[in-house]
C-alpha positions, 0 to 999 in steps of 0.5 A: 228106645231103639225099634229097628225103625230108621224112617218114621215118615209115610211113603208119601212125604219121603224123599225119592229113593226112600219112596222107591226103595220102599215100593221096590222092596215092597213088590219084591217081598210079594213076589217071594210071598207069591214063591213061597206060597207055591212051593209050600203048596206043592210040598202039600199036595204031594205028600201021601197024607194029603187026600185024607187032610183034604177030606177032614178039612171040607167033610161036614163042619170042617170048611167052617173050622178052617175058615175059622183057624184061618182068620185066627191065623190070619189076624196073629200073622197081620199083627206080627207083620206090622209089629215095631218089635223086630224085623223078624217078628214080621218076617215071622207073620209072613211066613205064618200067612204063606203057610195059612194060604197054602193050607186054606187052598188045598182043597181048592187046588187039588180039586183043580189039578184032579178033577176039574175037565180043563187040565190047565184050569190053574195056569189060565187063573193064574194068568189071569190073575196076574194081567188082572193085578198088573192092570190094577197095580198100573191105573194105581200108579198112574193116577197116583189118587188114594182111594183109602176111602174104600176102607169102609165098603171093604169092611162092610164087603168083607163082614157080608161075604163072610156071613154068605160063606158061613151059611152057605157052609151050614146050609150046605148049598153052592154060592156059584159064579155069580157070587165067585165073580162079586167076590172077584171084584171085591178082591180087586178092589182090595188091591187097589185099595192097598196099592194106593196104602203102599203109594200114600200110607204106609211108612218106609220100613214097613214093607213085610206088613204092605207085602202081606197085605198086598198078598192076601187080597192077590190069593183071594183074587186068584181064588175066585178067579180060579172058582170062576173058571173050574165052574165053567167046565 
């Protein structure tokens, strides 16, 4: 049975060019994710009906419902991404998961663009998410070391800080920057964690799957980074 899978190998024991070809597809793939995220974004806030899903999406219990759908989203786009059935299936799952992301940071964005005091509260976290990413990315490949024994703190992280958020949701109380920049952390560990997968885990072809996960932890990082610096204004 043909998968559309020509090199079954790790990244690790390929050779050379297939490395570099993965890497270089890889990257290439997050920049079109990083692209797309911005211009579904902007399509988003833009529309006239945009205030009102904004409002619905964080009035009451709603935050809980999006996180809710978001992780659902989240789970089925991570499933196709890494599926062996075709290259457009995985195409497919990033694609639902730019859209998820941009949907998820409305709220957060046009609060940013409209409300918070520093009119270029966005740029600088986006700056700083990039130099903070470039940083990460570099001591990854210089020291070439795999650190997917950060799998487990990951998890566990991950479970803690969504049980915060939900209660925070249900109690209504504001988790402030303290908890904005752990989660900041958690966030770079979570790039490293997946750019020492692109260097030693992940086979050639599956560049779609290392892009989006790749992505997701870069949105978190921004993110917070973002809540960080609308909380200094």
């Amino acid at each position: 049975m043909n998968t559309g899978y020509a090199n079954p190998f790790t990244v690790a024991s390929a050779a050379p060019a297939e490395r570099t070809a993965f890497i270089r597809q890889t990257y290439l793939h997050l920049g079109f994710a990083i692209l797309g995220f911005i211009a579904v974004e902007w399509f988003l806030l833009s529309q006239s009906w945009a205030p009102g899903l904004i409002q619905k999406m964080t009035g009451g219990m709603g935050w809980l419902v999006v996180l809710g759908a978001f992780m659902g989203v989240s789970f089925l786009a991570e499933r196709l991404a890494a599926s062996e059935a075709s290259r457009s299936t995985q195409y497919a799952g990033l694609v639902i998961f730019i859209i998820a992301e941009a949907i998820i940071f409305m709220p957060l964005l046009y609060m940013a663009a409209f409300y918070a005091g520093d009119g270029q509260v966005i740029l600088k976290a986006g700056v700083t998410t990039g130099f903070v990413f470039g940083g990460l990315t570099f001591a990854a490949f210089a020291t070439g070391k795999d650190f997917s024994f950060l799998r487990g703190f990951l998890m566990v992280g991950g479970f803690v800080a969504l049980g915060i958020i939900i209660v925070s949701i249900i109690f209504g109380f504001n988790l402030g920057t303290l908890f904005a920049g752990a989660m900041a952390l958690f966030a770079s560990i979570a790039i490293l964690y997946n750019t020492s997968n692109i260097i030693h885990h992940y086979r050639t072809d599956q560049y779609v799957s290392a892009a989006l996960s790749l992505f997701a932890s870069v949105a978190l990082l921004f993110w917070y980074i973002l809540r960080i610096f609308m909380n200094r204004d």
